[in-house]
mmCIF file of the C-alpha atoms, coordinates in Angstrom:
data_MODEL
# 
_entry.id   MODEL 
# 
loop_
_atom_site.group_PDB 
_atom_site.id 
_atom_site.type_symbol 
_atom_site.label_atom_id 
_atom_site.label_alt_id 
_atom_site.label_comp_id 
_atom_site.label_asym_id 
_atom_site.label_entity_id 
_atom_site.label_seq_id 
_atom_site.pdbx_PDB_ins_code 
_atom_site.Cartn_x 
_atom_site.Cartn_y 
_atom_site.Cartn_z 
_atom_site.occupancy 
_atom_site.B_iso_or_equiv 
_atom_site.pdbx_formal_charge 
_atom_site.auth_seq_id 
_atom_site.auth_comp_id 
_atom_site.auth_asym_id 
_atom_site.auth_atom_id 
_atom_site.pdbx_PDB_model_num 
ATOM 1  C CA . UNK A 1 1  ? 2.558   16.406  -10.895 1.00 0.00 ? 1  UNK A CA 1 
ATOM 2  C CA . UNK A 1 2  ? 4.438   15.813  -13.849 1.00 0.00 ? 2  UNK A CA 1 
ATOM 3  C CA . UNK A 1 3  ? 2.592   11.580  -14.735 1.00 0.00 ? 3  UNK A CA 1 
ATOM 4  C CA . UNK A 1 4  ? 5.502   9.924   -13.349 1.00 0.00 ? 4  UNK A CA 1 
ATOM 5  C CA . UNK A 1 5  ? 6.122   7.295   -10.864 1.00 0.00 ? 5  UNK A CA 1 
ATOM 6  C CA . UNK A 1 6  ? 6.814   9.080   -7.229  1.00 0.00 ? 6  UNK A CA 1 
ATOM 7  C CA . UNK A 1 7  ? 9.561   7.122   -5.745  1.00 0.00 ? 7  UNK A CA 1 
ATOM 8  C CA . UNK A 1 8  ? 8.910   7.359   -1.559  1.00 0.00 ? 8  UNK A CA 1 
ATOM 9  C CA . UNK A 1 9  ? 12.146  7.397   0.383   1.00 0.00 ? 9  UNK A CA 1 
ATOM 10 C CA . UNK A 1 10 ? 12.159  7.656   4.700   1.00 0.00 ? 10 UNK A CA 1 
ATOM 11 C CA . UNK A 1 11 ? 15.558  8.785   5.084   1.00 0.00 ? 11 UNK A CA 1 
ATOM 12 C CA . UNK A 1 12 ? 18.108  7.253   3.317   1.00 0.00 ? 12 UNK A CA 1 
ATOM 13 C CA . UNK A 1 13 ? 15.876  3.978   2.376   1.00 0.00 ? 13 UNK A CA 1 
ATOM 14 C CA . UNK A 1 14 ? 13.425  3.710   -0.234  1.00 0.00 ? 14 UNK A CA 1 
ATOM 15 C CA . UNK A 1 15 ? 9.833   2.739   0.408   1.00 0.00 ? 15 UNK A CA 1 
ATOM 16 C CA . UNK A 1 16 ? 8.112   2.292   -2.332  1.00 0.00 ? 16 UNK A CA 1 
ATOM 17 C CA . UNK A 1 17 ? 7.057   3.653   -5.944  1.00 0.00 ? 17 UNK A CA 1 
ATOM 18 C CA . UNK A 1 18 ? 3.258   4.976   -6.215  1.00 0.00 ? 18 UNK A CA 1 
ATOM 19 C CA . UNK A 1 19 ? 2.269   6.121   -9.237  1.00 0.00 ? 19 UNK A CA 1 
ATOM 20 C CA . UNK A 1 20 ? -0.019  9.152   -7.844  1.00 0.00 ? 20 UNK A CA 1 
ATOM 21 C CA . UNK A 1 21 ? 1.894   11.076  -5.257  1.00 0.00 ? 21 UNK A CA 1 
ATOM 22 C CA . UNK A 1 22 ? 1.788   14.716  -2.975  1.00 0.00 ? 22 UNK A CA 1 
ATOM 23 C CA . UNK A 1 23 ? 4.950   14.474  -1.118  1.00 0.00 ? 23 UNK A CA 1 
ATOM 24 C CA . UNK A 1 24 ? 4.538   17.500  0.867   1.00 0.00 ? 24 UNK A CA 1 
ATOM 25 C CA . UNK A 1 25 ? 1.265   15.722  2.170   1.00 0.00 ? 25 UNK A CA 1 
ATOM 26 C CA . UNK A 1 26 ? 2.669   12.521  2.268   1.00 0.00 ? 26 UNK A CA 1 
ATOM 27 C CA . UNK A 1 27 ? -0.256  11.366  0.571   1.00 0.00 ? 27 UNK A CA 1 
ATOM 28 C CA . UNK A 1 28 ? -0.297  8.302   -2.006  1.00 0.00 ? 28 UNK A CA 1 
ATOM 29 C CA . UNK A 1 29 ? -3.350  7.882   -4.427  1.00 0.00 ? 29 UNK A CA 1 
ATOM 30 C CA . UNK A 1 30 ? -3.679  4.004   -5.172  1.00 0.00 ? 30 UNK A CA 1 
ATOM 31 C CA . UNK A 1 31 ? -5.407  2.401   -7.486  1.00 0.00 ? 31 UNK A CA 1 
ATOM 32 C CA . UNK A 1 32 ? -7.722  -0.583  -6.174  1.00 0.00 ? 32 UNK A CA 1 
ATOM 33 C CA . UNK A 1 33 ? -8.468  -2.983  -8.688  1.00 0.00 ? 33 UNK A CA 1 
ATOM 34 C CA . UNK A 1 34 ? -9.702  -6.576  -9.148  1.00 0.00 ? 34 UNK A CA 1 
ATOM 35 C CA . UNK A 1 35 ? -6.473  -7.923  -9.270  1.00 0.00 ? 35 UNK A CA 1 
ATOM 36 C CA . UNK A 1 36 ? -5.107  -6.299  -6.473  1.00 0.00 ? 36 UNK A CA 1 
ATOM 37 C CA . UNK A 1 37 ? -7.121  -8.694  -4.825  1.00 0.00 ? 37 UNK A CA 1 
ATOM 38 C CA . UNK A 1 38 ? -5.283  -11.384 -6.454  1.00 0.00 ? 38 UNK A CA 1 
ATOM 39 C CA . UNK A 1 39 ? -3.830  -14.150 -3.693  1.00 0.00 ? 39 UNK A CA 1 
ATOM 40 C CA . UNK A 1 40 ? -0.291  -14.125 -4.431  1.00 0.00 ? 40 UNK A CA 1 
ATOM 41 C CA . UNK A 1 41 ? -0.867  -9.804  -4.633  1.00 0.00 ? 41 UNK A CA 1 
ATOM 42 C CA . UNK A 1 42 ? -2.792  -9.285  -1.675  1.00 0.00 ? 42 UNK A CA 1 
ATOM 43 C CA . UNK A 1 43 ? 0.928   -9.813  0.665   1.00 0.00 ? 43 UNK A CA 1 
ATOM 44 C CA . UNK A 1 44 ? 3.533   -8.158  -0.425  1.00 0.00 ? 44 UNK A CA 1 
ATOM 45 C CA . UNK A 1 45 ? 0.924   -5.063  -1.123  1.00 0.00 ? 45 UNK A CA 1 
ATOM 46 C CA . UNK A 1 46 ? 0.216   -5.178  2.420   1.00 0.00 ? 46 UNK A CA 1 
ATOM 47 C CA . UNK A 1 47 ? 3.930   -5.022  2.981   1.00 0.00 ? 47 UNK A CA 1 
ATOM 48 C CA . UNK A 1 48 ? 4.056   -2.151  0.830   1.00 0.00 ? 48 UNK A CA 1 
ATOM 49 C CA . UNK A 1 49 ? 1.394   -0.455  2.624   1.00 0.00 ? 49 UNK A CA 1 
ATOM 50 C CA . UNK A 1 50 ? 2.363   -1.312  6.127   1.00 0.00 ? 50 UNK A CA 1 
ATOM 51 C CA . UNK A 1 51 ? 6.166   0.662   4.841   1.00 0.00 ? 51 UNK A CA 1 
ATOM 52 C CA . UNK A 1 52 ? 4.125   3.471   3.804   1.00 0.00 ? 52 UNK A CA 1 
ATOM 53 C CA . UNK A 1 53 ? 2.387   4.165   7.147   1.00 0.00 ? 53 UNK A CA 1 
ATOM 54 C CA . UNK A 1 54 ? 5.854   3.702   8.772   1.00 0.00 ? 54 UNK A CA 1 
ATOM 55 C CA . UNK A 1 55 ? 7.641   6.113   6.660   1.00 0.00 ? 55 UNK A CA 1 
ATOM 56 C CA . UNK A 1 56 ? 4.480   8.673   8.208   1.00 0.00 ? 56 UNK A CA 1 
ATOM 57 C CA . UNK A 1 57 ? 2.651   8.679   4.449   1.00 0.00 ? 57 UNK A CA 1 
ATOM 58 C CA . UNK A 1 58 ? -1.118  7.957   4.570   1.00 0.00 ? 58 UNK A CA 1 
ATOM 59 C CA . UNK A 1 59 ? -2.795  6.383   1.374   1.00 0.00 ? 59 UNK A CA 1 
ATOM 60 C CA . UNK A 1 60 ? -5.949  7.045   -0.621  1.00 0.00 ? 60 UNK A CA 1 
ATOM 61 C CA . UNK A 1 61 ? -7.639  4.178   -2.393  1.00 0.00 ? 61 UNK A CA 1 
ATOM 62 C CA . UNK A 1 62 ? -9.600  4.842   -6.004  1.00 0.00 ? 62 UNK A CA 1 
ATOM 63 C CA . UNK A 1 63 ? -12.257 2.056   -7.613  1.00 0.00 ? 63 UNK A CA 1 
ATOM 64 C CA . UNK A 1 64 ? -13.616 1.886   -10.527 1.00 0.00 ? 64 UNK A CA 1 
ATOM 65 C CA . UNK A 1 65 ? -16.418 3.483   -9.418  1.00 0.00 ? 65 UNK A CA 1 
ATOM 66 C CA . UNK A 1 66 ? -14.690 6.670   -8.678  1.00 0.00 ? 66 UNK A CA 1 
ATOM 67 C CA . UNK A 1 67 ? -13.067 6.540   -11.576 1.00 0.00 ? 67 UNK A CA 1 
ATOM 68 C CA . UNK A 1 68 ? -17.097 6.255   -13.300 1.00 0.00 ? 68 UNK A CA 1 
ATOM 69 C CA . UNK A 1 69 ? -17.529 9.454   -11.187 1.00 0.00 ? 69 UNK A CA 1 
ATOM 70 C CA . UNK A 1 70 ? -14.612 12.033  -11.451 1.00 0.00 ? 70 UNK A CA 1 
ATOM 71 C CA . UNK A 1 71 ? -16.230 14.748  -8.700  1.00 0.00 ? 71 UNK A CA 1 
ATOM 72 C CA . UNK A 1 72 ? -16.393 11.844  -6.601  1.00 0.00 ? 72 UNK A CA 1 
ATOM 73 C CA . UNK A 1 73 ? -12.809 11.122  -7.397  1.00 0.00 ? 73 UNK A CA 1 
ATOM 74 C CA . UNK A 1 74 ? -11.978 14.790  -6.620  1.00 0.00 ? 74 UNK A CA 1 
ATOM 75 C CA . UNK A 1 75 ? -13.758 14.698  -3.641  1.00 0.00 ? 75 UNK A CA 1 
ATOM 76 C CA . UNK A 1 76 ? -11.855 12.076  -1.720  1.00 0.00 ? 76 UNK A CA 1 
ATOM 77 C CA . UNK A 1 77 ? -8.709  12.884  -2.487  1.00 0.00 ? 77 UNK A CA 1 
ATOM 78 C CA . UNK A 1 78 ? -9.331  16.168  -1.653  1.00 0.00 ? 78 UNK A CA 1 
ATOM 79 C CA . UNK A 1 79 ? -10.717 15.839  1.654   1.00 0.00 ? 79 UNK A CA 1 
ATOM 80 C CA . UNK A 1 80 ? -7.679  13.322  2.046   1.00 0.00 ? 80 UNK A CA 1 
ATOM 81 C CA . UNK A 1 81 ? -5.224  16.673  1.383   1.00 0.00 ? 81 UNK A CA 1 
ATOM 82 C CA . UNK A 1 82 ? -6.962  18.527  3.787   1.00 0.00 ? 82 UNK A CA 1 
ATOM 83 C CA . UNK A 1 83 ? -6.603  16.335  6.434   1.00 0.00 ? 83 UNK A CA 1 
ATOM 84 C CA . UNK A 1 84 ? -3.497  15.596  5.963   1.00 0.00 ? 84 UNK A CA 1 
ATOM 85 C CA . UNK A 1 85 ? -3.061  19.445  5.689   1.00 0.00 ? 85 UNK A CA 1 
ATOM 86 C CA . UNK A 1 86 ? -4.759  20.138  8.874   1.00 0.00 ? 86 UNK A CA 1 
ATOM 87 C CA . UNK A 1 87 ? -2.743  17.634  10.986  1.00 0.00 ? 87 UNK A CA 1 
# 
């Protein structure tokens, strides 16, 4: 991981950009927020997510409370690797 944007592509045809990425696991670390939750938000991130899950990646959600507790943090997105590791 170099801190750059990870742009997801299925083929040919780009998917999205997610700013925390493993691409060998197809695993995208997303930050959830208040104003993800925001009402013209909340669509076209579930469009985003829904192209994800098509394009086979699965996607790992971080608060603000993991972020308040880093081995926490860890945790889940490592258990999130090995799953995806394992399948």
């Amino acid at each position: 991981m170099d801190g750059r944007s990870t742009y997801v592509h299925h083929g040919s045809r780009w998917v999205a950009t997610v700013g925390l990425a493993f691409p060998s696991h197809r695993l995208a670390v997303e930050y959830d927020g208040v104003w993800q939750g925001a009402p013209l938000q909340v669509g076209s991130d579930r469009e985003r997510l829904n192209r994800l899950h098509a394009a086979g990646w699965e996607v790992v959600f971080i608060t603000r409370e993991h972020l308040r507790d880093p081995h926490r943090m860890i945790c889940t997105v490592r258990a999130a690797l090995q799953a995806r590791h394992a399948a």
